[in-house]
C-alpha positions as CSV (number, residue, x, y, z in Angstrom):
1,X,21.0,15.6,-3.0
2,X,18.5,14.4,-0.6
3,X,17.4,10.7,-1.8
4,X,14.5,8.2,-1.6
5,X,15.9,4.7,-2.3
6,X,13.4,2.1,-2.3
7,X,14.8,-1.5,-2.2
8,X,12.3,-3.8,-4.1
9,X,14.5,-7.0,-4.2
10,X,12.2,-8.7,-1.8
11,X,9.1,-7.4,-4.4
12,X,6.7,-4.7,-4.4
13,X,3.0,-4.3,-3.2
14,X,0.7,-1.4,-3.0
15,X,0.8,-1.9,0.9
16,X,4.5,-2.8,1.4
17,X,5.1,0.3,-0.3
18,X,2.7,2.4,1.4
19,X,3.9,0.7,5.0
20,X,7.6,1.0,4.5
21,X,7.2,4.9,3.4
22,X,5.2,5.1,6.8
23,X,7.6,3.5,8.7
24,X,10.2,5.8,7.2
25,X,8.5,9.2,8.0
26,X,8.5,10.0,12.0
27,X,5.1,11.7,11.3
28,X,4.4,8.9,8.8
29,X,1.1,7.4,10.2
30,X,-0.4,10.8,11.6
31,X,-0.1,11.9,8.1
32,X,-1.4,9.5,6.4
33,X,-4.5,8.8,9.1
34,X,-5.6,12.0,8.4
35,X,-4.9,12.5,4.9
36,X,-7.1,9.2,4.4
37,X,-9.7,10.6,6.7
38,X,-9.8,13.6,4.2
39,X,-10.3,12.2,1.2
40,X,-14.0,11.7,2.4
41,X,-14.8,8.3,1.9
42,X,-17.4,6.7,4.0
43,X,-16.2,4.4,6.4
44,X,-12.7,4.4,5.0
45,X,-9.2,4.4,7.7
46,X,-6.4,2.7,7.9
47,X,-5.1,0.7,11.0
48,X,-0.9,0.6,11.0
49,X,0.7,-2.1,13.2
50,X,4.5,-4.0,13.8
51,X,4.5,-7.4,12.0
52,X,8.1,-9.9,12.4
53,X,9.3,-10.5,9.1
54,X,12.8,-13.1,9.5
55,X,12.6,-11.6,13.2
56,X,12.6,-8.4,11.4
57,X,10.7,-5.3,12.8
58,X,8.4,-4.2,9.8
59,X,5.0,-1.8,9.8
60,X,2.2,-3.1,8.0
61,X,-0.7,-0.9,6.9
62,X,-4.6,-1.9,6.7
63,X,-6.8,0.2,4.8
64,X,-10.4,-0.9,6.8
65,X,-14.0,-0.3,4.9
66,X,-16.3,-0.2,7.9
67,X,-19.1,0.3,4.8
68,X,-19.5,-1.4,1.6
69,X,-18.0,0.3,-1.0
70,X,-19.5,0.9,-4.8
71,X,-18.1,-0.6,-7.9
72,X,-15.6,2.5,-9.4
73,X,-14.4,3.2,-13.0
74,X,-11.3,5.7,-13.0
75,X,-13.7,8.7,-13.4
76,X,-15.2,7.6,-9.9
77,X,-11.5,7.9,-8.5
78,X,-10.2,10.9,-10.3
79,X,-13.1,12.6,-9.1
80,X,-12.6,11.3,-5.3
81,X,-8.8,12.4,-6.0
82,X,-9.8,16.3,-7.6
83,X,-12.5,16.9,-4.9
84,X,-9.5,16.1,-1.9
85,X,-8.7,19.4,0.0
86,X,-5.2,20.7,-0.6
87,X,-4.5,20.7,2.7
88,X,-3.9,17.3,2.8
89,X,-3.3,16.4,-0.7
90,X,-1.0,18.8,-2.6
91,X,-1.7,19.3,-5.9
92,X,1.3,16.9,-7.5
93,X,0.7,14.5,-5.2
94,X,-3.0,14.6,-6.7
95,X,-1.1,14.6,-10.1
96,X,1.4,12.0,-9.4
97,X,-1.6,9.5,-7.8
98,X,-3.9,9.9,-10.5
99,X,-1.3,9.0,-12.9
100,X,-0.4,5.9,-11.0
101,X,-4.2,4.9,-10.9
102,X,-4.7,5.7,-14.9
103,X,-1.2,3.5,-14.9
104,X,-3.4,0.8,-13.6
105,X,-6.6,1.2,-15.9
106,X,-4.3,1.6,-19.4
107,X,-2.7,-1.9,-18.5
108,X,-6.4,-3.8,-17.8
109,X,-7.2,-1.5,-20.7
110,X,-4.0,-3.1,-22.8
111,X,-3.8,-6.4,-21.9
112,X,-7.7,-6.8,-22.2
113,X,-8.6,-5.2,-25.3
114,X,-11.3,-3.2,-23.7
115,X,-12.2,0.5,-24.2
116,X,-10.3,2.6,-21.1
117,X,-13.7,3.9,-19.5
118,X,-14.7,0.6,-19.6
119,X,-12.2,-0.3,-16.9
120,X,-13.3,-0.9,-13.4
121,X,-11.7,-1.1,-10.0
122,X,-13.2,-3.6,-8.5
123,X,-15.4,-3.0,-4.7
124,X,-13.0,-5.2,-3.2
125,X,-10.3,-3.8,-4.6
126,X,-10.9,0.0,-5.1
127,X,-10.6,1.5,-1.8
128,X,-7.0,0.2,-1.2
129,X,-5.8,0.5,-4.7
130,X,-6.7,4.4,-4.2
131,X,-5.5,4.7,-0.6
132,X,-1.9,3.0,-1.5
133,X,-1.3,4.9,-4.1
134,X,-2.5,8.4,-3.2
135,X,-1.0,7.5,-0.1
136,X,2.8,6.6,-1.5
137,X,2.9,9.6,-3.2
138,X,2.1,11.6,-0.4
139,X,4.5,10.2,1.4
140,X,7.3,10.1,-0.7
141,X,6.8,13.8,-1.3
142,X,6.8,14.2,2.7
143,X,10.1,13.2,2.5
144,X,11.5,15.8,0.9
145,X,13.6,13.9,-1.4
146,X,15.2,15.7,-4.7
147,X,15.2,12.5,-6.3
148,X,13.7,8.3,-6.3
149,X,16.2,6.2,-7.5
150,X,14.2,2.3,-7.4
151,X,16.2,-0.9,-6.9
152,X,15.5,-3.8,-9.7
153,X,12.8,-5.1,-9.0
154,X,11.9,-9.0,-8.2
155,X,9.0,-10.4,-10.0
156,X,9.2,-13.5,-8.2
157,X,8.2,-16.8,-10.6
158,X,5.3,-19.3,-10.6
159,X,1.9,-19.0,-11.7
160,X,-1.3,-17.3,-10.3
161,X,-4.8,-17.8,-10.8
162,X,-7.8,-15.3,-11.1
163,X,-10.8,-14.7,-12.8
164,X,-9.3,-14.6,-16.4
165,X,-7.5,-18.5,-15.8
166,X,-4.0,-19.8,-14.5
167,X,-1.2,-17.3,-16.0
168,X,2.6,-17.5,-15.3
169,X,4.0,-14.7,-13.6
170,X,4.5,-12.1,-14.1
171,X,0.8,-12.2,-15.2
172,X,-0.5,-9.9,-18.2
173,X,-1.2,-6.9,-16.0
174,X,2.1,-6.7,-14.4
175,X,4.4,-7.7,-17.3
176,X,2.7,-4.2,-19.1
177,X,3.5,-2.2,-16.3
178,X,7.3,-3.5,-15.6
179,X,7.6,-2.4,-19.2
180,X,10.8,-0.1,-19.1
181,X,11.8,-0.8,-15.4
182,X,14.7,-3.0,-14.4
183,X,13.4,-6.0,-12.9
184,X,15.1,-9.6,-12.2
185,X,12.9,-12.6,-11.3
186,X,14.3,-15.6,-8.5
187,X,12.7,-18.8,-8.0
188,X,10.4,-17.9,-5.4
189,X,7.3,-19.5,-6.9
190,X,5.1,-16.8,-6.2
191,X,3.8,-13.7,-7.2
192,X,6.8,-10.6,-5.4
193,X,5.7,-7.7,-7.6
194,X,2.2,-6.7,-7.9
195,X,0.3,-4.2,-10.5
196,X,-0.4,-1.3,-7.6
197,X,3.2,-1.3,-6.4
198,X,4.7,-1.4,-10.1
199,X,2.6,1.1,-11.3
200,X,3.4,4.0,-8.0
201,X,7.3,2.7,-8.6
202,X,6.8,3.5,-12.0
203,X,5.3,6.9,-11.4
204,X,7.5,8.0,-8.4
205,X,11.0,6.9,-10.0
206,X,13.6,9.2,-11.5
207,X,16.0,6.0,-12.2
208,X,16.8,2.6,-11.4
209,X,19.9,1.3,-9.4
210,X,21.8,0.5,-6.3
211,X,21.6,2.3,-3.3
212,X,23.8,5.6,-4.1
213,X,26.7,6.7,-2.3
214,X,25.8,9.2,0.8
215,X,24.8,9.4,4.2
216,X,21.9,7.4,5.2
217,X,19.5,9.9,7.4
218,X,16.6,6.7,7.7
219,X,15.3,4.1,6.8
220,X,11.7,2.2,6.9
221,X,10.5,-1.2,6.4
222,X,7.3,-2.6,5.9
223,X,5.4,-5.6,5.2
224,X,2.2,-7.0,3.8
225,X,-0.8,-9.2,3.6
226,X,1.4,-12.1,2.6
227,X,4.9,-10.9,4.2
228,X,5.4,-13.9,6.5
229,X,4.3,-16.8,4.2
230,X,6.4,-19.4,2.8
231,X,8.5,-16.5,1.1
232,X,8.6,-13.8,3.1
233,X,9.1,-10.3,2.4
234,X,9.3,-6.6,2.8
235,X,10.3,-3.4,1.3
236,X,13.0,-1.2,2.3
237,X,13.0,2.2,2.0
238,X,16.0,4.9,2.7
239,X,16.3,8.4,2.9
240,X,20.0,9.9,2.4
241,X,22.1,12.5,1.2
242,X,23.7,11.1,-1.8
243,X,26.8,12.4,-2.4
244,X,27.4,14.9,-5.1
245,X,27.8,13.6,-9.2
246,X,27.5,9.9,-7.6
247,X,23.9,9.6,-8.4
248,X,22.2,8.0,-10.9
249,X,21.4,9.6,-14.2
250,X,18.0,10.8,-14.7
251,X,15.7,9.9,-18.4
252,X,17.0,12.2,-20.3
253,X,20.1,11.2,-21.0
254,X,22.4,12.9,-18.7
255,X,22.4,13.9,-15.7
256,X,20.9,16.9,-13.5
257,X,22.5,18.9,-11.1
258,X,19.9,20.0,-9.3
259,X,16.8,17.9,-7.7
260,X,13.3,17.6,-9.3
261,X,11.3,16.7,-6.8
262,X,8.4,15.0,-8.0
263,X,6.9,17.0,-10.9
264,X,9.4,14.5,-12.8
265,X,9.5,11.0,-12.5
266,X,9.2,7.7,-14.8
267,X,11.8,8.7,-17.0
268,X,13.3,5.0,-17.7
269,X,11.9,4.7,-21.0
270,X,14.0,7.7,-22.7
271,X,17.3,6.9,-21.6
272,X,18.1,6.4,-18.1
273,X,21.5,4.6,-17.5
274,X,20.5,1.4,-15.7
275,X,22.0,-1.0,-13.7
276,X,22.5,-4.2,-12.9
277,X,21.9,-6.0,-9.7
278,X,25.4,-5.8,-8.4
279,X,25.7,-1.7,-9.5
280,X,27.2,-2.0,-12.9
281,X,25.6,-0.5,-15.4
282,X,24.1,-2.6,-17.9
283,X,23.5,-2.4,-21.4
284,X,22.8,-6.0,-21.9
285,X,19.7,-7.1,-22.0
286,X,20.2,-10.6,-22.2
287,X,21.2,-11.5,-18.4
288,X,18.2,-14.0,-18.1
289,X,16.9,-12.4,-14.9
290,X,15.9,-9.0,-16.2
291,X,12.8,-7.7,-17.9
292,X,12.7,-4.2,-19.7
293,X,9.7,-2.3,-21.1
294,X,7.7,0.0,-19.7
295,X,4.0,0.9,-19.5
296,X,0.8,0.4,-17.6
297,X,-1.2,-1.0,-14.5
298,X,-3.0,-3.2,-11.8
299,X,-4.5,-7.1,-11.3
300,X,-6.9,-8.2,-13.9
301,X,-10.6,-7.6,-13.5
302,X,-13.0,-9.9,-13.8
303,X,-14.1,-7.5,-13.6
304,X,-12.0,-7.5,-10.4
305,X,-8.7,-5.7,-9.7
306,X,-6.5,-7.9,-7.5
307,X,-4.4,-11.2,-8.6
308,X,-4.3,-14.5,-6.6
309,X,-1.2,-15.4,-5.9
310,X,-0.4,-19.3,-5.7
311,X,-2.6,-20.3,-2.9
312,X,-5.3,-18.4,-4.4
313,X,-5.2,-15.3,-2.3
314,X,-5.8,-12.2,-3.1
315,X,-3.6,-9.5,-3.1
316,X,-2.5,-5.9,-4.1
């Protein structure tokens, strides 16, 4: 069964993910230039580039706004999303997206007591929250994959600061959303896993695990803002042809011989067999360095959509 793996034990962002999925796909940045270019928003591209990570080859991907951009609620975006031509954005990946960005809004939503409609992406924010995660699911779905099977994720530790005050991490937005995924947290002492990234894991994955047994056909890597810091980072992604009855089990339970592709996904919270770090499963809970739950969404608002990580920077 053909396989997207995506290794998050370095953390997850929005544009890691996005970047790494790029880098995976031959095709990868043509694609997504002009599936950006589509979507019709003013002044909106994105600019891809190598960064060293560890002397490590990665892509890194910039969504640019040559034009200021207005505040948006998650009408504003499904509407951006619904009025895309098919041609560039299929009509699951249109699904798939606008459930990662309503992932996003029913966390802020949760974790602020506020009405859902009341919700806003923030200017600064908006544009790249929409263009990493429409842009993921394309590209996952490019790949052809049958199946996403997500590492555990790392949360990373330490504290960051935005408009709502100084929280541990993960903060109140992420927490929600790493509800029901299996994450692991190391003394990094900063921010690893943000809302964006949690929430298109969340919506992509069919099941959590180690890399499964097969042939590896590619692999991509890519970086962010904050990749080459005092921790660095990047995301791995692989595509391979896992071998026959050695995959992981998908949420219901048991497992399918057949691939799904991505009208399924986020199944974790009905039964998936997880497993640990080191590829045993795991039905304890209490390992210290795991988190379970599973629900909703992206950086607190203040009304502004992007957490600070511990230097006070910005970041999705």
């Amino acid at each position: 069964m053909k396989t997207l793996y995506l290794e998050c034990s370095l953390g997850v962002s929005g544009d890691m993910l996005l970047a790494s999925l790029s880098d995976l796909l031959p095709d990868g940045e043509a694609l997504l230039a002009q599936a950006v270019a589509a979507l019709g928003l003013p002044g909106v591209s994105v600019r891809v580039s190598e960064q060293m990570v560890q002397g490590i080859r990665t892509r890194r991907v910039e969504v640019l706004e040559e034009t200021p951009q207005p505040l948006r609620h998650l009408k504003d975006l499904t509407d951006i999303v619904n009025a895309a031509p098919e041609s560039h954005w299929p009509e699951r990946v249109k699904k798939l997206g606008l459930a990662a960005l309503t992932r996003l809004a029913e966390a802020e939503s949760k974790v602020h007591n506020e009405p859902l409609e009341h919700i806003h992406f923030h200017e600064v924010g908006a544009v790249d929250t929409v263009v990493d995660a429409l842009g993921a699911v394309l590209l996952a779905q490019a790949t052809g994959a049958e199946q996403v099977i997500v590492s555990p994720v790392n949360l990373g530790s330490g504290f960051v600061t935005f408009s709502h005050g100084r929280f541990p991490v993960p903060a109140p937005a992420s927490a929600e959303l790493a509800r029901g995924m299996r994450t692991f947290a190391t003394d990094s002492g900063m921010e690893l896993a943000t809302p964006t990234g949690l929430a298109v894991l969340k919506t992509l994955a069919d099941g959590y695990g180690p890399l499964p047994l097969g042939s590896i056909l590619s692999l991509g890597y890519g970086s962010g803002t904050y990749s080459t810091g005092a921790y660095p980072t990047f995301l791995r992604a692989y595509l391979l042809e896992a071998e026959a009855g050695k995959s992981h089990d998908h949420g219901h339970g048991h497992g399918h011989g057949h691939g799904h592709g991505f009208e399924l996904g986020n199944h974790g919270e009905h039964g998936t067999a997880y497993y640990g770090p080191h590829g045993h499963e795991d039905g304890n809970q209490g390992q210290g360095r795991h988190v379970h739950d599973k629900h909703e969404q992206e950086h607190e608002h203040d009304h502004s959509h992007r957490h600070q990580g511990r230097h006070g920077h910005d970041h999705d």
